[in-house]
Wavefront OBJ file of the C-alpha trace (Angstrom):
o trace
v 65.249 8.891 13.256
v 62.999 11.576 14.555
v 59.196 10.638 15.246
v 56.108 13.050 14.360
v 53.959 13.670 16.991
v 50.512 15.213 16.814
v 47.734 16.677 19.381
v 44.391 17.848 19.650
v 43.279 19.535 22.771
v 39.614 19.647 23.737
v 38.966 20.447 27.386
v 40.315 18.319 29.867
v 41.079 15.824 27.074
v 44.374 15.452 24.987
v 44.592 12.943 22.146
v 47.937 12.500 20.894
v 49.229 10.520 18.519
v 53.097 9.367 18.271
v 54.878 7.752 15.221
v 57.184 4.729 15.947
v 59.577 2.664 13.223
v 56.823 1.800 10.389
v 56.780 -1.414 11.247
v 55.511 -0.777 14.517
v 53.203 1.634 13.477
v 51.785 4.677 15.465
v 49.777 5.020 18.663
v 46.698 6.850 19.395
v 46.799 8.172 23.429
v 43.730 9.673 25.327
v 45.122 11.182 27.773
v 42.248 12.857 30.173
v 43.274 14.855 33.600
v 46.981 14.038 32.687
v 46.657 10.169 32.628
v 46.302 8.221 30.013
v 43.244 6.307 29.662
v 42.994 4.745 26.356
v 45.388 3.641 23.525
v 45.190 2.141 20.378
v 48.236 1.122 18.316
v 47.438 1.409 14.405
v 49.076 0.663 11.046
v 50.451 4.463 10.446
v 49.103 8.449 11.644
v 46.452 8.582 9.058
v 44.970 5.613 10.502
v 44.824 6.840 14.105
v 43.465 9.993 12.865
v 40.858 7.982 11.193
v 39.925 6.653 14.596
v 39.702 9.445 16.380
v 37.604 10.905 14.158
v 35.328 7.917 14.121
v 35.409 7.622 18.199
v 35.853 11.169 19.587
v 34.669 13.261 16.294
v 38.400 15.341 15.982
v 38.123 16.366 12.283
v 41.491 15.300 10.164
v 42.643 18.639 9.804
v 42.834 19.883 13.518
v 45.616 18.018 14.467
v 48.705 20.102 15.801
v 52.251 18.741 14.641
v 54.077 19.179 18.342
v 57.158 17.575 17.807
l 1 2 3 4 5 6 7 8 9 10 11 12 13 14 15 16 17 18 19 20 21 22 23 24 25 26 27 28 29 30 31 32 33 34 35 36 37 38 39 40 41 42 43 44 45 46 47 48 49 50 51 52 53 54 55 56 57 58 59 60 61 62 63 64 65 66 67
């Protein structure tokens, strides 16, 4: 089973967000100066991007499928 992963990059700050099985969920990373300093584990990607968007202000639609 391959996982969807998505990232936004804004200055020294990546927010990434990584699909598990669907019962896990996904998790939302902030990853700032190559370490990650926050994560939130939600019920599926359009949650997480909901969060992001309501915490950091990264609009739904910038997000950059990676892998």
């Amino acid at each position: 089973m391959e996982f969807r992963v998505y990232e936004v990059v804004q200055e020294n700050t990546i927010f990434r967000i990584e699909e598990d099985h669907p019962e896990v969920g996904a998790y939302l990373y902030v990853i700032k100066d190559g370490k990650c300093v926050k994560d939130f584990l939600q019920d599926s990607i359009e949650v997480c991007k909901s969060l992001a968007l309501e915490e950091y202000g990264i609009s739904l639609n910038s997000w950059n499928l990676i892998g």
